[in-house]
MDTraj code that builds the backbone (N, CA, C; nanometers):
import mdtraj as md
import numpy as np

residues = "UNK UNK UNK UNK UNK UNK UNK UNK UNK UNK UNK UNK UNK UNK UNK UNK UNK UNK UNK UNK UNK UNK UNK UNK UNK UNK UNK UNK UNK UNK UNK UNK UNK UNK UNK UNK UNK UNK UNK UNK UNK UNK UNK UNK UNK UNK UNK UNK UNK UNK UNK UNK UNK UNK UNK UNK UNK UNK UNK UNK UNK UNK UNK UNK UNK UNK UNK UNK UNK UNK UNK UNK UNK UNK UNK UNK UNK UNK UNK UNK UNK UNK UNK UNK UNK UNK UNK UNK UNK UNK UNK UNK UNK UNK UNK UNK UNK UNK UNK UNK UNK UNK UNK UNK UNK UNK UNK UNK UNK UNK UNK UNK UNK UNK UNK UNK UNK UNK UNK UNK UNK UNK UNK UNK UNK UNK UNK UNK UNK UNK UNK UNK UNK UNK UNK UNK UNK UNK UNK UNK UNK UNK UNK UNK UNK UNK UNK UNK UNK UNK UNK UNK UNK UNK UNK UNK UNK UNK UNK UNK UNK UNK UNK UNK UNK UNK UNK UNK UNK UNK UNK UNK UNK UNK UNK UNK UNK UNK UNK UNK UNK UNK UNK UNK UNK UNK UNK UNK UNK".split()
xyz = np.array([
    [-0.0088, 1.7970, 0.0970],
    [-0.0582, 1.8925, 0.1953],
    [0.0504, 1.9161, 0.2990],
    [0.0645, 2.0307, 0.3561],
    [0.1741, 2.0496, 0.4063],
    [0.1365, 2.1237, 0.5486],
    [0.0094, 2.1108, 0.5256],
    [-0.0451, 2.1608, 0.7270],
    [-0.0714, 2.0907, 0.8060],
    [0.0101, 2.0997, 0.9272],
    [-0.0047, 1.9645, 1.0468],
    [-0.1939, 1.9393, 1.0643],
    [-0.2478, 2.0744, 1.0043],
    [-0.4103, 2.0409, 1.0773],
    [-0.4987, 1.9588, 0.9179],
    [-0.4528, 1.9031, 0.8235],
    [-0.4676, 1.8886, 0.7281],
    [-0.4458, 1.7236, 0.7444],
    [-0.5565, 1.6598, 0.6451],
    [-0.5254, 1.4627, 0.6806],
    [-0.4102, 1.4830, 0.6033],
    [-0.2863, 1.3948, 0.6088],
    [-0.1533, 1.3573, 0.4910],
    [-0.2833, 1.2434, 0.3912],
    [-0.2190, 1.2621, 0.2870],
    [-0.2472, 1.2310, 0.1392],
    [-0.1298, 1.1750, 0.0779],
    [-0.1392, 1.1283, 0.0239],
    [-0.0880, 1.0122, -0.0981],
    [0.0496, 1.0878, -0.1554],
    [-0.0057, 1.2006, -0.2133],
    [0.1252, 1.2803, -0.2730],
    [0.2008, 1.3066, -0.1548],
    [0.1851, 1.3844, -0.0503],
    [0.2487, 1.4648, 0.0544],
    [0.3324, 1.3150, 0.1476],
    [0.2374, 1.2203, 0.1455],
    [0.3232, 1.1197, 0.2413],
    [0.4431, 1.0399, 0.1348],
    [0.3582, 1.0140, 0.0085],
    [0.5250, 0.9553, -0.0991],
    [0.5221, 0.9886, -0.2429],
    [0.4772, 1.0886, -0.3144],
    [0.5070, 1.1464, -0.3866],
    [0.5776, 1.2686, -0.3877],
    [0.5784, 1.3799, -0.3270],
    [0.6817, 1.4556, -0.2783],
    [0.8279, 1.4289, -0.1884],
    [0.8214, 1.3236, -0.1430],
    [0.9463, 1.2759, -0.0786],
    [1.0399, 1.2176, -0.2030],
    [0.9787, 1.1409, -0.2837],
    [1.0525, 1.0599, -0.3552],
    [1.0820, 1.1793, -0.4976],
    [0.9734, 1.2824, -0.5404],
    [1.0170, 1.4276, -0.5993],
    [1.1214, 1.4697, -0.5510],
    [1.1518, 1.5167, -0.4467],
    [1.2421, 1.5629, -0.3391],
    [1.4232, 1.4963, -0.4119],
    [1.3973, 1.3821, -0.3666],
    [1.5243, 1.3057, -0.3865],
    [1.5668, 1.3007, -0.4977],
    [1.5112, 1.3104, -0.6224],
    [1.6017, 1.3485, -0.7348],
    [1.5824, 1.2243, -0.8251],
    [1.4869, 1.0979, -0.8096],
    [1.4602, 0.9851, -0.8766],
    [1.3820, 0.9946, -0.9826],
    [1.4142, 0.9598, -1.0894],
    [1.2997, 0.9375, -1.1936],
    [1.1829, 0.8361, -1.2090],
    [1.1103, 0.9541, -1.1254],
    [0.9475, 0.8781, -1.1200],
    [0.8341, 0.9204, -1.2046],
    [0.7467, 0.8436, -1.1689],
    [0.6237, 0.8939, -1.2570],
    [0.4844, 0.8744, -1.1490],
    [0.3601, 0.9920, -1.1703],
    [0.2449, 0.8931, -1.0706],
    [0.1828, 0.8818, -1.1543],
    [0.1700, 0.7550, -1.1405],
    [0.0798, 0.6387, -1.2077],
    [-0.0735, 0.5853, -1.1545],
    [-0.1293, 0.4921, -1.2249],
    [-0.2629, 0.3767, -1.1804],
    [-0.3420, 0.4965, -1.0999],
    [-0.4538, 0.4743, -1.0723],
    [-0.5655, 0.5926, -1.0220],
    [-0.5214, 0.7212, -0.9891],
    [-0.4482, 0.7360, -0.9120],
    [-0.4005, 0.8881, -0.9175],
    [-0.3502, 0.9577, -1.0440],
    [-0.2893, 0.9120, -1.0933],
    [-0.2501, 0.9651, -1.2600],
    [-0.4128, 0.9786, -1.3518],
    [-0.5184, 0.8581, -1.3270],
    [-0.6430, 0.8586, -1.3891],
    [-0.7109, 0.9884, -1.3495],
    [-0.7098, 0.9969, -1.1908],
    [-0.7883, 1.0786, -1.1629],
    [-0.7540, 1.2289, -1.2324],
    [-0.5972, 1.2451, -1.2031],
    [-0.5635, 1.3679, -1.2565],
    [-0.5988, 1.4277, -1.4121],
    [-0.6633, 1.2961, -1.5150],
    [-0.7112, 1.3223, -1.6310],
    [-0.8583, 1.3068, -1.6462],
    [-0.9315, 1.2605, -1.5126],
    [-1.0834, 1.2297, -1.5394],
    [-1.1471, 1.3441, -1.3871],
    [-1.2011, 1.2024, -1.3496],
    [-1.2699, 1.2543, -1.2303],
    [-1.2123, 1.1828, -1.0975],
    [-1.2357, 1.3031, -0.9875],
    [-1.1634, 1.2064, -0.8383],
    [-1.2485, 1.0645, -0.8166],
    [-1.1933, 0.9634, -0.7648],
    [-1.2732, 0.8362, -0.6908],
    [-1.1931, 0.7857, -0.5843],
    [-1.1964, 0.7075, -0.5222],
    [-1.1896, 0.6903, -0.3705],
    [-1.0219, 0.5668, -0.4024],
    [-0.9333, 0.6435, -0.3572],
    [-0.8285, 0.5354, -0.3537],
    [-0.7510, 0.5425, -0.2157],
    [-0.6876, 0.4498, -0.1729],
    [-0.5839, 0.4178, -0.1232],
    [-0.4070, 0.4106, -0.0980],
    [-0.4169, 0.4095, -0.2496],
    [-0.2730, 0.4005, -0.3267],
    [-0.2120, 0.4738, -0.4070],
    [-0.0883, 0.4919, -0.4504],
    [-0.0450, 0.5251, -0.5636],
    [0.0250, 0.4722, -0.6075],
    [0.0482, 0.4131, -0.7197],
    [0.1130, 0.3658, -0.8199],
    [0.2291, 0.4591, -0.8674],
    [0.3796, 0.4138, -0.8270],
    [0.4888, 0.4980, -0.8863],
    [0.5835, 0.4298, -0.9557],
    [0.5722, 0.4188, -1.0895],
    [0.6551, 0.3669, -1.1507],
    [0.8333, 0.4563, -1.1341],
    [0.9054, 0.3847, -1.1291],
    [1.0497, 0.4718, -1.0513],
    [1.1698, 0.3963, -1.1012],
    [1.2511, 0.4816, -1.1712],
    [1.4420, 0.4107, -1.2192],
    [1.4797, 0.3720, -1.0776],
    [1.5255, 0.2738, -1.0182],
    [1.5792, 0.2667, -0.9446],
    [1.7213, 0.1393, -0.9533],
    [1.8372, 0.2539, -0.9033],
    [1.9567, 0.1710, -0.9729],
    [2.0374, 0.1370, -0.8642],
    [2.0937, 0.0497, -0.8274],
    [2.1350, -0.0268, -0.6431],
    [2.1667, 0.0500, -0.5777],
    [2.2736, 0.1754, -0.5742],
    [2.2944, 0.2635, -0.5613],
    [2.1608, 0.3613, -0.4806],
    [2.0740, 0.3538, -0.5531],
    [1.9268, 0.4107, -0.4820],
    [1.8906, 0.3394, -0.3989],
    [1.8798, 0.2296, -0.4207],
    [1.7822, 0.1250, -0.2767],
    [1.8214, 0.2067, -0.1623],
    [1.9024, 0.2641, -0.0726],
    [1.9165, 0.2609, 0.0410],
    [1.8085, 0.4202, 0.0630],
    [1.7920, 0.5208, -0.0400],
    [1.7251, 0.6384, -0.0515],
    [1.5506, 0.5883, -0.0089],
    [1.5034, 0.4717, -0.0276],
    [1.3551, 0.4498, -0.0108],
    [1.3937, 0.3794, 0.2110],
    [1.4891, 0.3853, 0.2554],
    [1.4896, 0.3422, 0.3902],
    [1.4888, 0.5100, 0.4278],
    [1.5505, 0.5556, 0.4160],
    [1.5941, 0.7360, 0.4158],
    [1.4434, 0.8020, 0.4587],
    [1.3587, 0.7912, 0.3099],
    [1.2780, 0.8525, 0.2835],
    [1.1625, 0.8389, 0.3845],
    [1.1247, 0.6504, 0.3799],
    [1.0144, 0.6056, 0.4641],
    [1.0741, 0.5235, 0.5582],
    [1.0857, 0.6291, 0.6591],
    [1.1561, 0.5361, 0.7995],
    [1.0761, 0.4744, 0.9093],
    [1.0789, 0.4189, 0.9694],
    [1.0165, 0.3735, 1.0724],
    [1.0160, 0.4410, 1.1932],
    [0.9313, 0.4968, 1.2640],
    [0.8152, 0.4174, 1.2779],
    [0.7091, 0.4371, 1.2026],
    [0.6588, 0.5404, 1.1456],
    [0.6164, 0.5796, 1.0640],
    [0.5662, 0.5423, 0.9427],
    [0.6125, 0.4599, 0.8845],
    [0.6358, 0.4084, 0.7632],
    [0.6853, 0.2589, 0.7828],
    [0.6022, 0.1434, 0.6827],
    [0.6883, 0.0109, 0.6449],
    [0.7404, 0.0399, 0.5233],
    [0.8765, 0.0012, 0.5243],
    [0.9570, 0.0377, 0.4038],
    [0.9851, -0.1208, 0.3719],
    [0.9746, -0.1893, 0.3026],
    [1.0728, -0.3442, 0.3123],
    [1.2053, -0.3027, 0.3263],
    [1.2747, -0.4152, 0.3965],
    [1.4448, -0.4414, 0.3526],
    [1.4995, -0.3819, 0.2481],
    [1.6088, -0.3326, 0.2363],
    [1.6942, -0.3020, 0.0897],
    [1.7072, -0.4544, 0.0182],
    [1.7323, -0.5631, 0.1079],
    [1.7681, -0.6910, -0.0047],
    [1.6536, -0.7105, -0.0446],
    [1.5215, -0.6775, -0.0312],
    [1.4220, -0.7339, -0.0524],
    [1.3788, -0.6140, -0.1726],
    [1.4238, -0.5158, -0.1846],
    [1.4160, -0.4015, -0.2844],
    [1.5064, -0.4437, -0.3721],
    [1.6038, -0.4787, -0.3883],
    [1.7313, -0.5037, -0.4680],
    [1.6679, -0.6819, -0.5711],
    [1.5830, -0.7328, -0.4953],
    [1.5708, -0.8546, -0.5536],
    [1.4362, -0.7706, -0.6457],
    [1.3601, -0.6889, -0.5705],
    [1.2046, -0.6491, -0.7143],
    [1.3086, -0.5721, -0.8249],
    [1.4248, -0.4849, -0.7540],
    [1.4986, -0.3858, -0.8885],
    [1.5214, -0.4934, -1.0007],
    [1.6130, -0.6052, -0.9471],
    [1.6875, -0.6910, -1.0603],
    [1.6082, -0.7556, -1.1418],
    [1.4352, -0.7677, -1.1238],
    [1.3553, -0.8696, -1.1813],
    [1.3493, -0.7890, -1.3165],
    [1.3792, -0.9177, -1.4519],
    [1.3502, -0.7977, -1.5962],
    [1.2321, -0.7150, -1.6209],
    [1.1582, -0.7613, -1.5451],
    [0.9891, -0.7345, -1.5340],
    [0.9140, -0.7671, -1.4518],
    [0.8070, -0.6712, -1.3894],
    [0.6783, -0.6972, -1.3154],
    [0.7356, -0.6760, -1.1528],
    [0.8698, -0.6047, -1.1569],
    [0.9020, -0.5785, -1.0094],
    [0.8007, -0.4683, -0.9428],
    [0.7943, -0.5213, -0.7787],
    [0.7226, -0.4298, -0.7396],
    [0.7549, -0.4417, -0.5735],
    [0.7665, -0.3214, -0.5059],
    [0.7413, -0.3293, -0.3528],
    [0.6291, -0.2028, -0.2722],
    [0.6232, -0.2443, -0.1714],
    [0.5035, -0.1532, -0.1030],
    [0.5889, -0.0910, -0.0140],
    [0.5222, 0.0403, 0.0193],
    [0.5469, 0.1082, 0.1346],
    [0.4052, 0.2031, 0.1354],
    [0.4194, 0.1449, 0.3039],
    [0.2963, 0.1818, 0.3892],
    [0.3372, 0.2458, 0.4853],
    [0.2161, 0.3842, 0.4966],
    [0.2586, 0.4998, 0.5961],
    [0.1195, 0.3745, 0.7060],
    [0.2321, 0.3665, 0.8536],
    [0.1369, 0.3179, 0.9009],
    [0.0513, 0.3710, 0.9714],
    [0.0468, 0.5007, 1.0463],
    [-0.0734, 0.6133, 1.1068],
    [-0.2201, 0.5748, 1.0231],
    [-0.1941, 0.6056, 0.8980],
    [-0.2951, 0.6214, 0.8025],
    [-0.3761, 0.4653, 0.7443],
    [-0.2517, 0.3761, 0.6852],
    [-0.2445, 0.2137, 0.6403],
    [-0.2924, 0.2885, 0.4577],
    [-0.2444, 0.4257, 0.4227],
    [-0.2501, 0.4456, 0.2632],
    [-0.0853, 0.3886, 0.2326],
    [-0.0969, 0.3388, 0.0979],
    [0.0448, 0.3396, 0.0568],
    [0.0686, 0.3662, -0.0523],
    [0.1968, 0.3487, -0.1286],
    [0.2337, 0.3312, -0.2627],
    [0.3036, 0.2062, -0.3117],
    [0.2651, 0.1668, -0.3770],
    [0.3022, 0.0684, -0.4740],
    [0.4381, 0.1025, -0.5981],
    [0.5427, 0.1151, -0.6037],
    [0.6676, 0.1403, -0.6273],
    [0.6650, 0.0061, -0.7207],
    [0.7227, 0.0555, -0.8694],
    [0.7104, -0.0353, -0.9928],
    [0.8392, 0.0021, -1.0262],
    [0.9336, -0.0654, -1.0096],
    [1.0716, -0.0503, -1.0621],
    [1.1350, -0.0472, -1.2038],
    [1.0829, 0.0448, -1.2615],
    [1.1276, 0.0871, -1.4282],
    [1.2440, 0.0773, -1.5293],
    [1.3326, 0.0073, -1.4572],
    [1.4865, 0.0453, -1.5028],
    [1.4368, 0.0203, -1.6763],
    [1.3997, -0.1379, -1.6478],
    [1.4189, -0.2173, -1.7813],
    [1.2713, -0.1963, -1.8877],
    [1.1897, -0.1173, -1.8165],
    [1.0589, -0.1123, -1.9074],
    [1.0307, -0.0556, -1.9979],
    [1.0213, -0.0642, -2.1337],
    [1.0508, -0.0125, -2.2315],
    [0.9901, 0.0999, -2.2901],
    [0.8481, 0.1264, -2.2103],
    [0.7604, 0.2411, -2.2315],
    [0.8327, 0.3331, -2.1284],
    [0.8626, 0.3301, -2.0079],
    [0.8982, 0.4452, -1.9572],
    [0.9518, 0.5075, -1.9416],
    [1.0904, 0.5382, -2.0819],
    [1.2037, 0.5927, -2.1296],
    [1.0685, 0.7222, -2.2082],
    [0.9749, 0.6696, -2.2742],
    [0.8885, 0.7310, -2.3366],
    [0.8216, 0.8318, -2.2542],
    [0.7570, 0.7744, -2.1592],
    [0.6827, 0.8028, -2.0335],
    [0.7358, 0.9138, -1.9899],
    [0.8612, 0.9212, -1.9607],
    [0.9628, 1.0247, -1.9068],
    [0.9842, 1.1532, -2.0116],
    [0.9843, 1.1082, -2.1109],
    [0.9896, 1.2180, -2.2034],
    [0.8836, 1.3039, -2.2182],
    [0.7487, 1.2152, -2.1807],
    [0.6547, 1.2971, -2.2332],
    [0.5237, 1.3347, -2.0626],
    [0.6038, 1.3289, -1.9916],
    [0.5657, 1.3413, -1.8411],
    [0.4865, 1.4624, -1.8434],
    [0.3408, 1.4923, -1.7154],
    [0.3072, 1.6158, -1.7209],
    [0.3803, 1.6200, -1.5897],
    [0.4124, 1.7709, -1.5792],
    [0.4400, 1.8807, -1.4386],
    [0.3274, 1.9160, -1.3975],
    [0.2939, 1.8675, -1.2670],
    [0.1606, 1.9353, -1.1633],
    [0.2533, 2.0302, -1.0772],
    [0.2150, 2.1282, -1.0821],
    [0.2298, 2.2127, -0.9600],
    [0.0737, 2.1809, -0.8408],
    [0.1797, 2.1214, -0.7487],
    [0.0695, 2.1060, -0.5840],
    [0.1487, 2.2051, -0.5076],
    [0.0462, 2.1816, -0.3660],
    [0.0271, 2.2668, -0.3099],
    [0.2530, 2.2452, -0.1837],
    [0.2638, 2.1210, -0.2358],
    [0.3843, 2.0461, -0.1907],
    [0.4943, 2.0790, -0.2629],
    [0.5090, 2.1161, -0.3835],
    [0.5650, 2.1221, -0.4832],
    [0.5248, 2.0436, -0.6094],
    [0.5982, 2.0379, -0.7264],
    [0.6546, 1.9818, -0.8611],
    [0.5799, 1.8129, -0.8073],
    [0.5369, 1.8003, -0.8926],
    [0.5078, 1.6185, -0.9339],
    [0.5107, 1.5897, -1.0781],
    [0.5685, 1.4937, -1.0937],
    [0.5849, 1.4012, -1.2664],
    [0.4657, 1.3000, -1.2484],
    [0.3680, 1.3129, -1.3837],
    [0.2737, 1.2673, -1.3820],
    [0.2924, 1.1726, -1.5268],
    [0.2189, 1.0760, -1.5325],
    [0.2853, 0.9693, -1.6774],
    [0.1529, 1.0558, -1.7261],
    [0.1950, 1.0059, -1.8654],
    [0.0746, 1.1026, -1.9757],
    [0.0186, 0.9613, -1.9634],
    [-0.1156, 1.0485, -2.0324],
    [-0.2423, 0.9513, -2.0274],
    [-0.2038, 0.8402, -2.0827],
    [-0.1641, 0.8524, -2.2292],
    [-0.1420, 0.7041, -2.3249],
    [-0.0915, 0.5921, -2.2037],
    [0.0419, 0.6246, -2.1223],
    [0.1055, 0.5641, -2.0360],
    [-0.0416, 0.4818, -1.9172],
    [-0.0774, 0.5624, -1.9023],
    [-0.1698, 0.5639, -1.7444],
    [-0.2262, 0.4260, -1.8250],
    [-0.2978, 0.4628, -1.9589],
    [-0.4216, 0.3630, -2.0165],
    [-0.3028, 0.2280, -2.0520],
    [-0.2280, 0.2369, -2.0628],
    [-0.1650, 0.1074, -2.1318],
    [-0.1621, 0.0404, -2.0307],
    [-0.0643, 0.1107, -1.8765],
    [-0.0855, 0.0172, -1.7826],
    [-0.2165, -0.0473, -1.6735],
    [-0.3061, 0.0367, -1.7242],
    [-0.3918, -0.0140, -1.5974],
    [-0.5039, -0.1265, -1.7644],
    [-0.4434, -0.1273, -1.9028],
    [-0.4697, -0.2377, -1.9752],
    [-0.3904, -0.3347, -1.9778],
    [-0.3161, -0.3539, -1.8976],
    [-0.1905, -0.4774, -1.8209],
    [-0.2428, -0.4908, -1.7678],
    [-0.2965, -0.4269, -1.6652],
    [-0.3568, -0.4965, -1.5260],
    [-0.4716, -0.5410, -1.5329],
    [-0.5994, -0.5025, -1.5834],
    [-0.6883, -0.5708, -1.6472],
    [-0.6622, -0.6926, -1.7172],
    [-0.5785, -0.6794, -1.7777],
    [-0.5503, -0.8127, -1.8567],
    [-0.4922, -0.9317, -1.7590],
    [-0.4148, -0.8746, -1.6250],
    [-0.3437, -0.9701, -1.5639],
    [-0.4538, -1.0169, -1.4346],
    [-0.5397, -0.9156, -1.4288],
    [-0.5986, -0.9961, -1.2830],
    [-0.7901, -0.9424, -1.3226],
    [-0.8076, -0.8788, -1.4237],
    [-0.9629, -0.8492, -1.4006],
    [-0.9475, -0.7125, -1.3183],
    [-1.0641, -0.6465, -1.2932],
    [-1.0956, -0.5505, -1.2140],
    [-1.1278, -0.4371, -1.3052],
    [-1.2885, -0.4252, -1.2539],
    [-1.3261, -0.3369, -1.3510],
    [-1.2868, -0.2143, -1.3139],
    [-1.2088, -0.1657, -1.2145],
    [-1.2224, -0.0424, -1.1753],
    [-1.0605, -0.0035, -1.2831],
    [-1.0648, -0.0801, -1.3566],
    [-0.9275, -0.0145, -1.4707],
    [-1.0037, 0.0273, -1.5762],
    [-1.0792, -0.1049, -1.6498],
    [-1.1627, -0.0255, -1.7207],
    [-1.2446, 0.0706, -1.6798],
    [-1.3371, 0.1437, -1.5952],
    [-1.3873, 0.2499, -1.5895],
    [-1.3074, 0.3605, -1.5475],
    [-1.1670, 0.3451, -1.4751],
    [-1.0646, 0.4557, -1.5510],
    [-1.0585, 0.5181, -1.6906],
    [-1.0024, 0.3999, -1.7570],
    [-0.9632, 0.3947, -1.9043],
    [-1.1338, 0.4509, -1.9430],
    [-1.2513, 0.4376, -1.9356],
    [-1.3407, 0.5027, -1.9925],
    [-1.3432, 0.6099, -1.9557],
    [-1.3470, 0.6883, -1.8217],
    [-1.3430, 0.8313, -1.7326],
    [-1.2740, 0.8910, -1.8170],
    [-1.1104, 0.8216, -1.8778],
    [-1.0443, 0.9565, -1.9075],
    [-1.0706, 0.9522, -2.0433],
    [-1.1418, 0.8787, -2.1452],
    [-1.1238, 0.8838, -2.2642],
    [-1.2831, 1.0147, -2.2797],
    [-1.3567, 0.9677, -2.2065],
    [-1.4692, 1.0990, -2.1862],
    [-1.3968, 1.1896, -2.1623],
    [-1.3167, 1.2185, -2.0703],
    [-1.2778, 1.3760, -2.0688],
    [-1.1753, 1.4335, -2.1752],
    [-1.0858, 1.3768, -2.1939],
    [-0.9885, 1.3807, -2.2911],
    [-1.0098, 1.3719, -2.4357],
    [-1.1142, 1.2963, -2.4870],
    [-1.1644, 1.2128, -2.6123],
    [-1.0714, 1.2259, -2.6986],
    [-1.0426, 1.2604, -2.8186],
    [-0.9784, 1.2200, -2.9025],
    [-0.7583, 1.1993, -2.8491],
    [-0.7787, 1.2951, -2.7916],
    [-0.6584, 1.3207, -2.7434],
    [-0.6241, 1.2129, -2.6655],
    [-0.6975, 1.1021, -2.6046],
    [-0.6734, 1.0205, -2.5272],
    [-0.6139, 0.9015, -2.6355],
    [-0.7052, 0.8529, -2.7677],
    [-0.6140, 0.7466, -2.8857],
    [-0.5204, 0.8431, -2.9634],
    [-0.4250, 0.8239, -2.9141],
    [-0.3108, 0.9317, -2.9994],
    [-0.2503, 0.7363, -3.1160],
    [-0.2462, 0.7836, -3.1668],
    [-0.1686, 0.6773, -3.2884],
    [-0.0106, 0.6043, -3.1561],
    [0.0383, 0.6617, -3.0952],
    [0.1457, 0.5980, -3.0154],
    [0.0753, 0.4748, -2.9211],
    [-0.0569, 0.5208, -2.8447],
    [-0.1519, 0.4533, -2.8160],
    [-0.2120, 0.2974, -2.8501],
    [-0.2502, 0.3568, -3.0068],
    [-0.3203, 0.2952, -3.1033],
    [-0.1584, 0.1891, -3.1241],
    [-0.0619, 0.1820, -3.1336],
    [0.0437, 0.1360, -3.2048],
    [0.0638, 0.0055, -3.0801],
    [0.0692, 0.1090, -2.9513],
    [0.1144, 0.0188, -2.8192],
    [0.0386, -0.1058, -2.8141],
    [-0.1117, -0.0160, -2.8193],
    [-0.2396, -0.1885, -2.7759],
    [-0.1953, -0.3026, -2.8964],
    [-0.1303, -0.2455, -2.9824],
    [-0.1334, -0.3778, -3.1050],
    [-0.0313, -0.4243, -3.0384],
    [0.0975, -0.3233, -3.0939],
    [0.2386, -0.4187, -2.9783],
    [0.1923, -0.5271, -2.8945],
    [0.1725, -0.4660, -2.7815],
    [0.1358, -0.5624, -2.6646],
    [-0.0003, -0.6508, -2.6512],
    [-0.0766, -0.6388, -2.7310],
    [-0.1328, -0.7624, -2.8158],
    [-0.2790, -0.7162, -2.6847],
    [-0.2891, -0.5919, -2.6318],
    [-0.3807, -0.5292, -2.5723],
    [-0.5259, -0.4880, -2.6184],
    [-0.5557, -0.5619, -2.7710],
    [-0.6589, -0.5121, -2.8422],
    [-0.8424, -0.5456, -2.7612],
    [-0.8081, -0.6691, -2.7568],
    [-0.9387, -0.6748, -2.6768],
    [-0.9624, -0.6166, -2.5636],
    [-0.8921, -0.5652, -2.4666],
    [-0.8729, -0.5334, -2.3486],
    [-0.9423, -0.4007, -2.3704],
    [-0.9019, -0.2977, -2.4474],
    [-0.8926, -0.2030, -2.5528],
    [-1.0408, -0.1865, -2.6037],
    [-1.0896, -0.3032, -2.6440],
    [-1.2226, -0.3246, -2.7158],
    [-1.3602, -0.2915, -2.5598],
    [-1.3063, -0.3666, -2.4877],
    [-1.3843, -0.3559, -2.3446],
    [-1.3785, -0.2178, -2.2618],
    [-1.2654, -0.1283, -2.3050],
    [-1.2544, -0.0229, -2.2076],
    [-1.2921, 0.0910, -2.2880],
    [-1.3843, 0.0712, -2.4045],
    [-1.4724, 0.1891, -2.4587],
    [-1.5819, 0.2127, -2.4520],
    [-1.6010, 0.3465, -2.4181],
    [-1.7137, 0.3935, -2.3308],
    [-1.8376, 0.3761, -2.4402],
])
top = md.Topology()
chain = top.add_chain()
for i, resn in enumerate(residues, 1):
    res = top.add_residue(resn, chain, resSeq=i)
    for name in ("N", "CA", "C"):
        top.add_atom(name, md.element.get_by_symbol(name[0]), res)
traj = md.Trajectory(xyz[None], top)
């Protein structure tokens, strides 16, 4: 949203900034759901993002203070280098919404992810959205890693709206890969 008389939103406070800069992102976890089901009440967004050392200093740039908690660059540079499961927050503090920033370099779906990205035109500009298969695999990680049903009734929302188009065989291939079958078994409607 781009009118001072308008609340800031999720995209407009860090999805269009980080569009802006030229990073290969994706929006991910409920906002990516919603964009394939129905709206529900979030907080966050989930942005899975390449980020290569060289970039760290672009997320101080983007979300500055006061405005914004950005962590440290060393403290960004230590989630980039992790082979997996990196992650940092930034919080717009006016509001206390944030995004959750998933550092992609090394993840092996989101070379895929990227290829097969949707384009939203908002009211802000251009956003990269992960395709569904993507959205459902990860929020069947996260289910798997901590519980919370509000992944599975994602993963059911969009398979109702989407239905067949939602088990594409790449899908079907991933949950075996990643050994996601039961998870899989629970998140059908």
């Amino acid at each position: 949203m781009s009118s001072s008389a308008q609340e800031p939103d999720l995209l407009s406070l860090f999805v269009h900034p980080v569009h802006h800069s030229g990073l290969h992102y994706l929006v991910g976890g409920s906002v990516a759901a919603m964009h394939y089901s129905e709206p529900r009440l979030t907080v966050d967004v989930d942005v899975p993002v390449v980020v290569r050392r060289e970039d760290i200093p672009v997320f101080s740039r983007l979300f500055a203070e006061p405005d914004y908690y950005c962590p440290p660059p060393e403290i960004i540079e230590i989630e980039v280098a992790r082979e997996c499961g990196g992650h940092f927050n930034v919080i717009h503090v006016p509001t206390g919404l944030k995004a959750d920033f998933y550092p992609s370099n090394r993840h092996p779906l989101f070379a895929w992810a990227w290829e097969h990205k949707h384009v939203e035109n908002t009211e802000g500009g251009k956003i990269f959205i992960a395709p569904p298969e993507y959205v459902i695999l990860w929020k069947l990680m996260f289910f798997r890693e901590g519980g919370g049903e509000k992944h599975l009734r994602d993963i059911r929302r969009m398979i109702e709206v989407l239905g067949t188009e939602a088990a594409t065989g790449f899908l079907q291939q991933q949950v075996a890969d990643l050994g996601l079958q039961a998870q899989w078994q629970q998140a059908q409607p």
